[in-house]
C-alpha positions in Angstrom: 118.9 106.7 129.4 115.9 104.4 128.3 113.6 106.2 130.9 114.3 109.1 129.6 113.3 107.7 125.8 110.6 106.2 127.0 109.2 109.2 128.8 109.7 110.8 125.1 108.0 108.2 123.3 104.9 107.7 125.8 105.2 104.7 126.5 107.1 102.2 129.1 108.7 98.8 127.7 107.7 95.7 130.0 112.0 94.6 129.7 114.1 97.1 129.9 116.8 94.5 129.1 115.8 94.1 125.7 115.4 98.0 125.2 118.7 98.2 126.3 120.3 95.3 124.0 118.0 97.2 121.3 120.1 100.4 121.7 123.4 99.1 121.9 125.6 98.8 118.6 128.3 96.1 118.7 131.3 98.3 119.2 129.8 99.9 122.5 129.1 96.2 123.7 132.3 95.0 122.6 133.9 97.8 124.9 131.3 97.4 127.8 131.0 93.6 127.9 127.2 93.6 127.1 124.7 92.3 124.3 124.4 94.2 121.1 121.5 94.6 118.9 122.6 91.8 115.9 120.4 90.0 117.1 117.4 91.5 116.9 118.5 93.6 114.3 118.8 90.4 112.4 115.0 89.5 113.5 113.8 92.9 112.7 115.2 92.7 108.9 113.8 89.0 108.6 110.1 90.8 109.7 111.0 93.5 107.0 111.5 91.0 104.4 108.3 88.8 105.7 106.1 91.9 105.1 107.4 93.2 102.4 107.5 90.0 100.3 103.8 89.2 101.6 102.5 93.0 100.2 104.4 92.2 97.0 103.0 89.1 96.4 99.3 89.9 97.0 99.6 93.1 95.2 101.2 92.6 91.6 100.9 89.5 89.6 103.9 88.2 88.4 104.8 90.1 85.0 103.8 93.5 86.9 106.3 92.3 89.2 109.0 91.3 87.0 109.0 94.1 84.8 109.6 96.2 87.7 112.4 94.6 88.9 114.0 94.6 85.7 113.5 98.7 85.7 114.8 99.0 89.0 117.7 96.8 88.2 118.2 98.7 85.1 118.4 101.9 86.4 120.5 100.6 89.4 123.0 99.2 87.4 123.0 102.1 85.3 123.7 104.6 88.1 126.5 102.8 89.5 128.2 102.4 86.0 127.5 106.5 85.0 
């Protein structure tokens, strides 16, 4: 299976383990005694927020910021409630 992704993809993963724990959702390694992805998936949204909180922060002052937070939470709010 991951040969044939990688062969896709061009290119060739150095461990194929961690390829394979990337791939593989808790209920199939709950039924086939193997590692899930939770864990990286956990690293992978910590990265997310690294980046994401880094651009933020270098590209809008504070109010710019703020304000569109508010919107968003405004309009979030307001589409859950219609």
């Amino acid at each position: 299976m991951t040969r044939n992704l990688q062969k896709a993809i061009g290119y060739e993963f150095k461990d194929h383990t961690l390829l394979e724990n990337a791939l593989s959702h808790s209920s199939y390694a709950n039924e086939h005694r193997c590692q899930s992805n939770e864990r990286l998936e956990f690293l992978g949204d910590a990265v997310l927020e690294l980046v994401s909180s880094d651009f933020l922060y270098h590209e809008f002052d504070y109010i710019t910021f703020f304000l569109s937070c508010q919107h968003f939470y405004t309009y979030f709010f307001k589409t859950i409630v219609a």
